[in-house]
KOLSESE-382894 format. One record per residue: residue number from 1; residue in one letter; x, y, z of N, C-alpha, C in turn. Coordinates in nm, 3 decimals, decimal comma, m for minus. Layout:
<atoms>
(NUM 'A' (X Y Z) (X Y Z) (X Y Z))
...
</atoms>
This chain:
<atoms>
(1 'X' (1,119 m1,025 0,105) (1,036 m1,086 0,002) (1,050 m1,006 m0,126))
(2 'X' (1,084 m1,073 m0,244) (1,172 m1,004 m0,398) (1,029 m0,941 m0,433))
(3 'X' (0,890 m1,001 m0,428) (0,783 m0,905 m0,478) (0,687 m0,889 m0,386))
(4 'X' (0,728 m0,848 m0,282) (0,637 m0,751 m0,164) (0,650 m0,615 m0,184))
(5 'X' (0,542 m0,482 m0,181) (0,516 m0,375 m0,130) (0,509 m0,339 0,029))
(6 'X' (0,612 m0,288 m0,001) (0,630 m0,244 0,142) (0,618 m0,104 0,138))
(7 'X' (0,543 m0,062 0,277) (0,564 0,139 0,289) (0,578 0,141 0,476))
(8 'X' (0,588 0,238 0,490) (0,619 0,216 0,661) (0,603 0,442 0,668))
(9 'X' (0,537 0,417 0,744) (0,431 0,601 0,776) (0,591 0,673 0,803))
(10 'X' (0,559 0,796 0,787) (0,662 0,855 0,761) (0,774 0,926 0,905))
(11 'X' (0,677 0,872 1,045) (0,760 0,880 1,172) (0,845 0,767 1,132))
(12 'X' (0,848 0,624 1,089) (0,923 0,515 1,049) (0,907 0,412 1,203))
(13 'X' (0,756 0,429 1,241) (0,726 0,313 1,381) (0,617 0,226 1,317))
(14 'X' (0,549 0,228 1,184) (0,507 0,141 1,135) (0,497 0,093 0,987))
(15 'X' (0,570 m0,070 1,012) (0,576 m0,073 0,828) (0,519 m0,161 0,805))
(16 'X' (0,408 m0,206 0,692) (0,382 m0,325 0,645) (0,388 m0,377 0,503))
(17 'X' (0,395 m0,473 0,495) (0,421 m0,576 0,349) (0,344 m0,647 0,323))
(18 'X' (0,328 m0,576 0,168) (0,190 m0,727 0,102) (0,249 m0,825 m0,032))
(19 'X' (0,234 m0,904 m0,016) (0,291 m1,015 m0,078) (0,212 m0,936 m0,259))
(20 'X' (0,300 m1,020 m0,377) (0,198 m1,033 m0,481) (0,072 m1,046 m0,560))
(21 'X' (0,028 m1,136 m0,393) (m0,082 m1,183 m0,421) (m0,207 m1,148 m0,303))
(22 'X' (m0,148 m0,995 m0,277) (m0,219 m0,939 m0,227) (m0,271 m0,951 m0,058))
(23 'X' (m0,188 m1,040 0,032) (m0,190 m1,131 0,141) (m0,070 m1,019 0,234))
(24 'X' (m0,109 m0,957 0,338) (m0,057 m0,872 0,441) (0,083 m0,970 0,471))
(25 'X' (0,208 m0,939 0,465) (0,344 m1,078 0,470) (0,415 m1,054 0,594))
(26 'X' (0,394 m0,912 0,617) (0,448 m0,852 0,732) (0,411 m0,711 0,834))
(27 'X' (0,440 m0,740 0,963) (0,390 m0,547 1,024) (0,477 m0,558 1,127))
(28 'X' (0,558 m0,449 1,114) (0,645 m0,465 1,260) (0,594 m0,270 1,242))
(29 'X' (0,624 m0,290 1,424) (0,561 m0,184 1,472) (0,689 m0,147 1,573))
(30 'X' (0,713 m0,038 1,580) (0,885 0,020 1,649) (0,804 0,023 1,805))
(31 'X' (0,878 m0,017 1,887) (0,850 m0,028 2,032) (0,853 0,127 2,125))
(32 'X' (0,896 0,238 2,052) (0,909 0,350 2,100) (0,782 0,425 2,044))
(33 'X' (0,693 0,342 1,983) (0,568 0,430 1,898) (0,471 0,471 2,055))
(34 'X' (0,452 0,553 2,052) (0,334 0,632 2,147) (0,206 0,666 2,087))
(35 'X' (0,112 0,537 2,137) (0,016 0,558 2,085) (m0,120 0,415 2,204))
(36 'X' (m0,234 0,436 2,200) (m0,258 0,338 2,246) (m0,324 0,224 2,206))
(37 'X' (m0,401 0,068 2,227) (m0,428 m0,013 2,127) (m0,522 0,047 2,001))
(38 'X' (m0,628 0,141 2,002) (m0,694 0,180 1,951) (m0,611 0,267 1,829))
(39 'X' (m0,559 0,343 1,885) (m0,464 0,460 1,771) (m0,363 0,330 1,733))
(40 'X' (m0,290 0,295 1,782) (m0,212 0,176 1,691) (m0,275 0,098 1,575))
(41 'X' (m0,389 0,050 1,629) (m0,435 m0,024 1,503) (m0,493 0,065 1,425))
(42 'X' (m0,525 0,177 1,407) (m0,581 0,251 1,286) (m0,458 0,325 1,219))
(43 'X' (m0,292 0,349 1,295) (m0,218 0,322 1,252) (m0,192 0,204 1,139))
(44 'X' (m0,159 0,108 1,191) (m0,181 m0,032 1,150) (m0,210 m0,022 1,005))
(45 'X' (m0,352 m0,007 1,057) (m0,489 m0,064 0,902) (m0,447 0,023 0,795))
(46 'X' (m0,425 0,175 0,842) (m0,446 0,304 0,727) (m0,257 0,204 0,669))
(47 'X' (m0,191 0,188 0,742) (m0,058 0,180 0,630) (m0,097 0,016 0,585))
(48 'X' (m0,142 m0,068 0,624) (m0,181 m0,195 0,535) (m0,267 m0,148 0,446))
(49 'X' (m0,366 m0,024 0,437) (m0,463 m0,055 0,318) (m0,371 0,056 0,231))
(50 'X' (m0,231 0,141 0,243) (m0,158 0,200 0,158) (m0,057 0,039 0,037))
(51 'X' (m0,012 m0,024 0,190) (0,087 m0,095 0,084) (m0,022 m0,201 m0,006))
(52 'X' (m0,120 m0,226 0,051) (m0,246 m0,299 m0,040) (m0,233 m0,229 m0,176))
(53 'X' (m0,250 m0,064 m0,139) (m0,262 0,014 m0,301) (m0,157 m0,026 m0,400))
(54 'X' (m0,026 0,028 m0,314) (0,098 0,002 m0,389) (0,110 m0,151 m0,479))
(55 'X' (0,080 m0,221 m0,368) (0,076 m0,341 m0,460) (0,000 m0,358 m0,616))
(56 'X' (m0,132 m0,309 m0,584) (m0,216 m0,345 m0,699) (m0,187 m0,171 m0,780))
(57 'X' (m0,125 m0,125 m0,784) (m0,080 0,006 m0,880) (0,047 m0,099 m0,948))
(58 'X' (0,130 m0,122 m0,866) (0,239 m0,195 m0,917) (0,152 m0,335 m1,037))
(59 'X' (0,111 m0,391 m0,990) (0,011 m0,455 m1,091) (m0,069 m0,420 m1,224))
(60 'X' (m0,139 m0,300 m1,165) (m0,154 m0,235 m1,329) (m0,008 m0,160 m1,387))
(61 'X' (0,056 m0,158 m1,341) (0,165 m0,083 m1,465) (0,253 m0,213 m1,489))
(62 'X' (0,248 m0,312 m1,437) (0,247 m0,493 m1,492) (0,187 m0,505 m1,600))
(63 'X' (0,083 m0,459 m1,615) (m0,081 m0,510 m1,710) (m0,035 m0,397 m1,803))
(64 'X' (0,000 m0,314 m1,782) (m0,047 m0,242 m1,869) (0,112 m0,169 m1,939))
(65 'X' (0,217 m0,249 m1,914) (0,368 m0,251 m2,007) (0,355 m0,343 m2,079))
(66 'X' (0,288 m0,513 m2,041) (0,249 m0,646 m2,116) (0,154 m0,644 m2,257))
(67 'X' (0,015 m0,529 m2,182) (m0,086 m0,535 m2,281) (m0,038 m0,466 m2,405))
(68 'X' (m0,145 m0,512 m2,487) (m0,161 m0,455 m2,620) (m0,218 m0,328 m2,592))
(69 'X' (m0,178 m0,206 m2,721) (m0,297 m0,134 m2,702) (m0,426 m0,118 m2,726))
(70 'X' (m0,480 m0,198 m2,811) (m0,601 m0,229 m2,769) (m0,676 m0,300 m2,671))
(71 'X' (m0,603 m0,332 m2,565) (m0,641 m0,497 m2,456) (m0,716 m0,355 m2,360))
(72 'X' (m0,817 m0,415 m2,302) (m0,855 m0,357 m2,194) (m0,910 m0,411 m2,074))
(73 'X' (m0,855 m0,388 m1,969) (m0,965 m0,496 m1,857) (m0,990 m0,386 m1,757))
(74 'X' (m1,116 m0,474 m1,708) (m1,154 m0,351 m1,609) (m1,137 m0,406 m1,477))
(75 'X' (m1,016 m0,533 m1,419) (m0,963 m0,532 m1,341) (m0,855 m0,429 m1,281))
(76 'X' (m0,759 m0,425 m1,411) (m0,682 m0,324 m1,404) (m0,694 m0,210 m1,378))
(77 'X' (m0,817 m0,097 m1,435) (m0,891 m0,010 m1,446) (m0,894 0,014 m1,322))
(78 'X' (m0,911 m0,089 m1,239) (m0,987 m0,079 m1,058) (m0,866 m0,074 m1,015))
(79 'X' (m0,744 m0,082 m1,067) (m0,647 m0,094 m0,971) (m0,590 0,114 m0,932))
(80 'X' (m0,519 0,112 m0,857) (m0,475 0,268 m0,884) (m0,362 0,337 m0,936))
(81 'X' (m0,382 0,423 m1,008) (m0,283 0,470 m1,099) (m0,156 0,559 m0,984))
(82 'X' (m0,033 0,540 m1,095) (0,032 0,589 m0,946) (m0,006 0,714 m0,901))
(83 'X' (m0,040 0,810 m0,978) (m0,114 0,949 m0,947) (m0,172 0,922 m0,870))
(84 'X' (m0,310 0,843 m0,865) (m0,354 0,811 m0,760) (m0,294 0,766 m0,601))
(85 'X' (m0,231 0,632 m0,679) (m0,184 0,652 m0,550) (m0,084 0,692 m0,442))
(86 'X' (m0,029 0,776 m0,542) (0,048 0,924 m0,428) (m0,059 1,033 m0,383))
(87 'X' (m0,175 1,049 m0,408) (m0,282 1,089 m0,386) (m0,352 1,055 m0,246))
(88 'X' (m0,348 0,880 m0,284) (m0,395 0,797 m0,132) (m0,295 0,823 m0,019))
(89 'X' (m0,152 0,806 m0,033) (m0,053 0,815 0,040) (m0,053 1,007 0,086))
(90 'X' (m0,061 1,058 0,005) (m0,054 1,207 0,109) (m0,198 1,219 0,180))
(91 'X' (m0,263 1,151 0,136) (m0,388 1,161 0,223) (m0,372 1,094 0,348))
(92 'X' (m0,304 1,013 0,361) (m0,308 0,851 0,437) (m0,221 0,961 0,558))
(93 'X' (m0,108 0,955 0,494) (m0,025 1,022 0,593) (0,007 1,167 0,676))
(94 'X' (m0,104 1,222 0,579) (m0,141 1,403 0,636) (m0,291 1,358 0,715))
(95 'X' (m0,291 1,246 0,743) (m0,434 1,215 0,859) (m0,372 1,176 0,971))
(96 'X' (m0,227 1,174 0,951) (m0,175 1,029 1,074) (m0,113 0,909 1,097))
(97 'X' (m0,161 0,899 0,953) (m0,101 0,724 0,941) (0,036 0,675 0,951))
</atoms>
């Protein structure tokens, strides 16, 4: 998919993809992952709510190459800066994810 965020944890047994419009597109999960239903899905969730970020970071630096400099929205504002979210991501993935 040409504008999906994709990230996949850094063993490389789980990756997921969020569409543009913010809609989970894909999760494949490597069949050699050791883990059980419980630890899988918080696997899972922690890397869907990373590529969620990516997406909407990728969105404000959309908004905010387009805008004026005076334009301001505080949609954008809510979105995360990439600082941030390499911030979320070493967090995400120095927990486990």
């Amino acid at each position: 998919q040409p504008n999906a965020c994709e990230v996949t944890n850094p063993a490389g047994t789980v990756t997921v993809a969020v569409s543009e419009r913010g809609l989970i597109s894909l999760v494949t999960v490597s069949p050699a992952i050791d883990a059980n239903g419980e630890e899988l899905a918080k696997r899972v969730t922690a890397i869907a709510g990373l590529a969620h970020a990516k997406q909407r970071m990728k969105l404000r630096l959309q908004w905010e190459a387009s805008a004026g400099p005076d334009e301001e929205s505080e949609l954008a504002r809510r979105w995360p800066t990439p600082e941030e979210y390499r911030d979320l991501q070493e967090a995400v993935f120095s927990a486990g994810g």
